[in-house]
N, C-alpha and C positions, 0 to 999 in steps of 0.2 A: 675321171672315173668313166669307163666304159659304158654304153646302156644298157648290158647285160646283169653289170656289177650295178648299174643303179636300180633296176627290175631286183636282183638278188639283196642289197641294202633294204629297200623295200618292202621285201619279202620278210626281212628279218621285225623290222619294223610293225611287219602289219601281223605278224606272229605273234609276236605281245601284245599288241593291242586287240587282238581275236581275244589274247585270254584276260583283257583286260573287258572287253567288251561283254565278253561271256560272264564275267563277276559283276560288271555291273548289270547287265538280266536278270542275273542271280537278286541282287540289288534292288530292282524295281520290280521283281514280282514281290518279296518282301513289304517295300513300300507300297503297294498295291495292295494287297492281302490285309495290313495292316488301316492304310487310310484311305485307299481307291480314291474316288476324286470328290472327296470331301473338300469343306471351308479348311480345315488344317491342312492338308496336305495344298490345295493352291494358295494356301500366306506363305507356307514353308518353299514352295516354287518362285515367289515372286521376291520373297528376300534373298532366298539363293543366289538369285540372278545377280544383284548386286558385285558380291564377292569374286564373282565368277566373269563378270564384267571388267573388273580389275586385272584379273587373274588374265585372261587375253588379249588388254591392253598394252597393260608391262610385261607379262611373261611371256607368253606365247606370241603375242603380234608386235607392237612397234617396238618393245624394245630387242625382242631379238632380232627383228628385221633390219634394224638399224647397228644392234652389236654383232653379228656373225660373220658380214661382210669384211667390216674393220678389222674383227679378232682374227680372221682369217690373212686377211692382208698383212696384217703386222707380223705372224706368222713365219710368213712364209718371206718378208722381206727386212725383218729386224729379228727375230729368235722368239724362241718361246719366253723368255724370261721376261721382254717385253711386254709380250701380248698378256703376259699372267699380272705385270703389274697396272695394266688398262682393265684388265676384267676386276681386279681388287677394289680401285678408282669407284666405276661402274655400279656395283655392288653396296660397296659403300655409300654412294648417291641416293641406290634406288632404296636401299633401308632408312635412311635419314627421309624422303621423300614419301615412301609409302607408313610410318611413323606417324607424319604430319596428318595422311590423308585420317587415320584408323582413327588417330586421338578427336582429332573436328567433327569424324561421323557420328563417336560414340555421345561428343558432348551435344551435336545437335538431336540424337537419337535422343539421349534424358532430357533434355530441356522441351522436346516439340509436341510431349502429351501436356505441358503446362502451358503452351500458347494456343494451338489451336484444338479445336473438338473433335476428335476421332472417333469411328466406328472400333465394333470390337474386332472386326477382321483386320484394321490396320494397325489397333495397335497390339496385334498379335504376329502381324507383318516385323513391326518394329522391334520387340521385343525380340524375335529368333534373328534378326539383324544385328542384333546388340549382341550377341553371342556368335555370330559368325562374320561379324567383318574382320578380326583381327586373321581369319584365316587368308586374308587376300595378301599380308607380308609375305607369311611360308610360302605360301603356293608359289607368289610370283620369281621368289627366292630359286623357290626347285626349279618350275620352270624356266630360270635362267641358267641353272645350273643345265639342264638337259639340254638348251641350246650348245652352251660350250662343249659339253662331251658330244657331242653332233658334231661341231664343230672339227673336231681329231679325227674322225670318221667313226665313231662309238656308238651305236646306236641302239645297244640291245636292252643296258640299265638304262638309259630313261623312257624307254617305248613300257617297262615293265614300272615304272614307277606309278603310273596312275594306276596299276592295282593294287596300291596299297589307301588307299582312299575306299577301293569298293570293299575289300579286306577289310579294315574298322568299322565301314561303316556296319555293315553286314553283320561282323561279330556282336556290332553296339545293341543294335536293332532287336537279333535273338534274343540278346544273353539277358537283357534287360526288361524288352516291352512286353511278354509274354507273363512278366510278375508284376506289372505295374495296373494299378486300376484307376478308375475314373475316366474325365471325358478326355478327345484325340486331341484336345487343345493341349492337353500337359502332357501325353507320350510323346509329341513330336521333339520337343527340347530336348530331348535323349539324342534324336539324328542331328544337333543344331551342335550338339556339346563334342559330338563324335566328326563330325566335318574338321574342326579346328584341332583336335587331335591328329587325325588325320596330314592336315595342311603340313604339324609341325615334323610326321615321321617321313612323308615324300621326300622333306628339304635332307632330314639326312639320312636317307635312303642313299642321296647321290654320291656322300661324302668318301666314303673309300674310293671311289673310283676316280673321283675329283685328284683327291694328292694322289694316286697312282697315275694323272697327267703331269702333277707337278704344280698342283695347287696349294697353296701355305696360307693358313688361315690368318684371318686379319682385316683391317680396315685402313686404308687411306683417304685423307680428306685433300690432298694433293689432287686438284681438280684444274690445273693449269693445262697439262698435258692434252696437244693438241687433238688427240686423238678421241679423249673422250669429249671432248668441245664437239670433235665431227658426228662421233655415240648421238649426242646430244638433238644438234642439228639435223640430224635424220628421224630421231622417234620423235620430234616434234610434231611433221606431218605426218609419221606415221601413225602417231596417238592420234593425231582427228580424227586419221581416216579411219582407224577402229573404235574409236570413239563412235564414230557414224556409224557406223556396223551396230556395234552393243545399243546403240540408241535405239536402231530400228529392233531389239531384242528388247528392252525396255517399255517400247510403244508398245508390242507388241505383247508384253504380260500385263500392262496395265490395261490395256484394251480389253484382253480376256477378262481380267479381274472385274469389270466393269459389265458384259455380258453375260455374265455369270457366275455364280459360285464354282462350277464344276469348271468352267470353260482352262483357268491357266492348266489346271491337273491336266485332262485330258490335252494339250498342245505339249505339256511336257512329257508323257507318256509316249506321242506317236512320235515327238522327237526325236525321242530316244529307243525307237527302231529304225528310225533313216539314220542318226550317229554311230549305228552298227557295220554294216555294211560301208558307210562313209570312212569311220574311221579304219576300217582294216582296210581298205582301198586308196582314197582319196589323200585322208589324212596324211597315211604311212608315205606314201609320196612326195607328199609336197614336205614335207618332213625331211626327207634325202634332198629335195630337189635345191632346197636352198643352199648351202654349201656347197654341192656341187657346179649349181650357176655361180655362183659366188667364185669358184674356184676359173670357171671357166671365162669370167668375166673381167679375172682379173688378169688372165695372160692373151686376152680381147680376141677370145674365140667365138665369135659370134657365130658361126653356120655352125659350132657344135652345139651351142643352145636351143638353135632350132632344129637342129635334128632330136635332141633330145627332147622337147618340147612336143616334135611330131609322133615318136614313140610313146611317150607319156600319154597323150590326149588317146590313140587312138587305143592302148592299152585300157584306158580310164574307159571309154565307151563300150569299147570289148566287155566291160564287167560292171559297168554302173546298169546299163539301158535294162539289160534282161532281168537285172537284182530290181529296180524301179517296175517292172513289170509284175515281176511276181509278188512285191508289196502290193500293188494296186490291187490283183486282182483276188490275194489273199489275207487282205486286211484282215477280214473280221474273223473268219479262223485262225489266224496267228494270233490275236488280241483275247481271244479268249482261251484258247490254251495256254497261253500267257499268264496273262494278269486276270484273269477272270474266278478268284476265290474272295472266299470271306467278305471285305467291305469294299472289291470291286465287284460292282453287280453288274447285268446284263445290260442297263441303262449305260452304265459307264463304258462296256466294251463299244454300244453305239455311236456315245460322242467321241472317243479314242478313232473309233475304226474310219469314221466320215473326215475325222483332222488326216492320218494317216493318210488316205486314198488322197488327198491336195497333198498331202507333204511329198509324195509319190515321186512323183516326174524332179521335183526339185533334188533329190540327189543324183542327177545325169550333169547340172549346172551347179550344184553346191561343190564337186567334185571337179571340175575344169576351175573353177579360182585358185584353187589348189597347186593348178598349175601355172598359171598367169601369173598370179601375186608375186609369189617367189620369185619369176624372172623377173619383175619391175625393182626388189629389195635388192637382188643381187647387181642389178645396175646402179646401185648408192640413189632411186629415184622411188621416193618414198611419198613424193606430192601427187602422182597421176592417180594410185589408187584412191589418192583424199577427193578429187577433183570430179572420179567417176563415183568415187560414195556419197558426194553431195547429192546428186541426181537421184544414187538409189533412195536415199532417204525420202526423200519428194516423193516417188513412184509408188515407196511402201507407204507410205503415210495416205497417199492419194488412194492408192486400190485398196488400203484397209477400209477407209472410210466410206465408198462406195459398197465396199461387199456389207459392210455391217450396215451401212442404212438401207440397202436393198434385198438384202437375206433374212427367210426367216429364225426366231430365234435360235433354233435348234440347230442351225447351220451356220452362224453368225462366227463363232471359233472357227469352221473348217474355212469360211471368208480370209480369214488373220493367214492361215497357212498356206492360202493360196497366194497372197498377193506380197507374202514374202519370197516365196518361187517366180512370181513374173519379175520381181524387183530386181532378185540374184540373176535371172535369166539377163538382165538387160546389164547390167554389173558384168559379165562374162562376158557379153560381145564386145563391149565399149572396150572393153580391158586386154581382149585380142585384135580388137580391129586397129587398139592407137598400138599395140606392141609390132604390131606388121611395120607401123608405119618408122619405127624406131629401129629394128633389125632386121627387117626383111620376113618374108614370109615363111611360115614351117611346114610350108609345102600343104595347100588346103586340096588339091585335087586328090591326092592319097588318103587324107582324111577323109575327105566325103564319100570316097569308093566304098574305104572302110564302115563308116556310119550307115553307107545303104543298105551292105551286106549285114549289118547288125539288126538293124531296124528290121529286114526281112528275119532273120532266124528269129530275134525274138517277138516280134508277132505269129510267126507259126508256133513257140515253143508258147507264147500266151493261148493260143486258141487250147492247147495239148492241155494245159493248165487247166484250165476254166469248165473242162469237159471232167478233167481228175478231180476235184475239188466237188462238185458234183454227185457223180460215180462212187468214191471211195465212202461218201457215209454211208450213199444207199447198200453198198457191199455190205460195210461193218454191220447196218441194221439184220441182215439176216445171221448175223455170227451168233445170236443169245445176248444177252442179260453180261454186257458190256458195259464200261462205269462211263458218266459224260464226257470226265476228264478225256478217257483215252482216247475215246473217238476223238474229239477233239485235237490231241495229240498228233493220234492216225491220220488225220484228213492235211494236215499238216505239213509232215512229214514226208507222206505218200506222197502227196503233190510235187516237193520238192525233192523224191526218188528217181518219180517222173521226170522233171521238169530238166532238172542237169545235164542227164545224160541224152534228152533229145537234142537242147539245146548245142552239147558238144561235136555230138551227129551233124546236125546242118552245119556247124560252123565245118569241120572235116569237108563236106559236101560244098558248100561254098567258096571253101580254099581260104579261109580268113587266115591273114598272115599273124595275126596277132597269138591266137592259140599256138602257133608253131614256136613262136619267139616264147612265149610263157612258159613254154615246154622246156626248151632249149636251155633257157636259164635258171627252173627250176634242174634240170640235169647236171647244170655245170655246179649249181649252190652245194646237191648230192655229194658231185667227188670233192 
């Protein structure tokens, strides 16, 4: 695959996830509106996490990292008919497996309010756990399904599949909690009932498109076949290593939960405006990038991976650095046109906006793993990212607990969010610096030319910002008898009217090669 066709796959990619992206906003200003960053809505965030833990372990991370390589391989050197009876294998495994995990959760979930003494927030934790773990079979299900059609080069139904998750949930939310009374501790199991609904229509969202590859439903327990042995042997380290990951996501909501009532909400609110931009960029990339290293890997085209790798990186900084700038510096206006009605109050856009401005800088380096990762899977070497996730672990663990014991309380959350950003920072170099030493380098003097030129446009395009931001209420203020909202809105907006097209200007004036190549492939996507 070309780097124009992998910019245009990507493209496709980050297209559905914009409007998947966009449904889930839709999504959490509902959830906001509804329980802002109440005790209900952080037990509903912290059992979440759970599911969704599984959900990136088997679906999304080790095991497609470990199955795409192979299925591809087999592929392309034994037929399709093959490769379809190793994903049936596969499949069959991971449902017998994740079966085992659901049934052990649910029975420790009922038995663990009769052994030990719980608060009401935990076993309110437990209780929406109890109803949302079976969602971790489907999920993981679809998202293996979405690797395979990845795999063929298909990318549009599964990039569009996770909006059908903000889709239910969204619908569940309206239709339902606007007639429900009493306290948020009993509307929330309305989004707990609707998540696992959810879970089960993604898995057959995939399904036509599935046997329109030549998929025949079924299960084998034929597990001799060397091939899924090798399956096997690879999401082993790859499960630690995202194991290690979701670990430091688990510290991490337990930490908040522990600092305060408000603290998980707001960490998952500002999250989930760096997962915006992350994912219509980052995501969507690394998403393509794995099958086509994979593809690349196996006819041992090394200097196309690093050229592909050089393109990606300096594309990624092209569009991460200046999006990271303009969260930073418009945190608290976007947080409150946002989420900022009903039972999120002004308090809450505070602790949201101070997590956000730390979560800031961390999608410039949540976005380069994206790139890295995928080339270590596509090399069948799934132990290096486990080996530099042990360290991250350590690092987060360490800087969480400095910031929390040396912060005050009100800042003790935005502490969690930063010291997960130095963690992935350090996670990202070790993860390029050992890939150099493994294929050679992707050409870092062109990178960094790049990254100067950027770093310059977007601090002139932040000063442009911070002056708009400013400027535009005091405008608005003399317009009359204008609602909050809109200002709010306005100020927003306007900034980000501003802020685009300065930013496109200096890049133009700079001669940034990366705008021209974006250009270029969005023109050829056109015809």
């Amino acid at each position: 695959m070309k780097q124009e066709k992998v910019i245009r796959s990507a493209g496709v990619v980050g297209s559905f996830t914009t409007l998947s992206r966009a449904l889930g906003l839709v999504r959490d200003v509902v959830m906001a509106g509804f329980f802002g960053t109440s005790l209900s809505m952080s037990a509903f965030v912290v059992a979440f996490t759970i599911p969704n833990l599984f959900r990136r372990l088997f679906g999304e991370g080790a095991l497609s990292a470990a199955f795409v390589p192979g299925f591809v391989e087999t592929r392309r050197n034994v037929g399709d008919g093959a490769a379809w009876a190793v994903a049936r294998r596969v499949i069959t495994l991971i449902v017998l497996l994740l079966l085992c995990f659901v049934l052990a959760g649910e029975l420790v979930i009922s038995l663990l309010p009769d052994v030990v003494a719980l608060s009401a927030k935990n076993l309110l934790i437990l209780r929406l756990l109890s109803i949302m773990l079976p969602y971790m079979l489907f999920i993981c299900l679809a998202a293996l399904s979405m690797a395979i059609l990845n795999s063929f080069g298909h990318f549009a139904v599964p990039a569009a599949t996770p909006c059908v998750l903000n889709v239910v949930w969204v619908l569940a939310t309206l239709i339902f909690l606007p007639f429900m009374h009493g306290p948020l501790e009993s509307k929330i199991f309305v989004v707990a009932w609707a998540i696992l609904v959810a879970g089960v229509a993604q898995l057959f969202f995939q399904y036509p498109m599935l046997r329109r590859f030549g998929y025949q439903p079924g299960l084998s327990f034929d597990f001799s076949d060397a091939r899924v042995r090798r399956v096997l042997m690879l999401m082993g380290p790859a499960a630690v290593g995202m194991a290690l990951t979701q670990f430091n996501v688990l510290v991490d909501r337990a930490l908040a939960a522990w600092v305060g009532a408000w603290a998980p909400a707001a960490l998952y609110f500002s999250e989930r405006l760096i997962y915006f931009p992350l994912g219509i960029c980052g995501t969507a990339l690394g998403t393509v990038l794995l099958p086509v290293f994979s593809r690349h890997a196996a006819d041992g085209q090394f200097l196309t991976i690093n050229s592909t790798i050089n393109q990606s990186l300096r594309t990624l900084l092209f569009l991460m650095i200046p999006s990271a700038v303009g969260l930073g510096l418009l945190a608290q206006p976007i947080i409150e046109s946002i989420y900022q009605w009903r039972e999120f109050t002004a308090e809450s856009t505070w602790f949201t906006a101070v997590a956000l401005q730390c979560y800031a800088p961390g999608l410039i380096v949540f976005s380069l793993s994206k790139v890295f990762v995928p080339a270590f899977f596509a090399l069948q070497d799934t132990r290096t990212p486990v080996r530099v996730g042990m360290a991250t672990v350590l690092l987060n663990l360490l800087a969480n607990l400095i910031f929390i014991l040396t912060l005050p309380v009100r800042y003790k959350h935005a502490g969690i969010a930063l010291a997960t950003v130095l963690a992935e920072t350090g996670y990202a170099v070790a993860l390029a610096w050992i890939l150099q030493r493994r294929i050679g380098s992707p050409g870092w003097p062109r990178i960094f030319r790049s990254l100067g030129k950027v770093l310059l446009i977007s601090g002139l395009m932040g000063v442009v910002v911070w002056f708009g931001a400013r400027w535009i209420p005091e405008w608005l203020a003399t317009m009359g008898s204008l609602s909050e909202k809109f200002r709010q809105i306005a100020t927003v907006g306007g900034s980000i009217l501003i802020a685009v097209p300065v930013y496109l200007l200096l890049a133009l004036v700079v001669r940034c090669e990366e705008l021209q190549f974006l250009l270029a492939a969005m023109r050829r996507r056109a015809k």
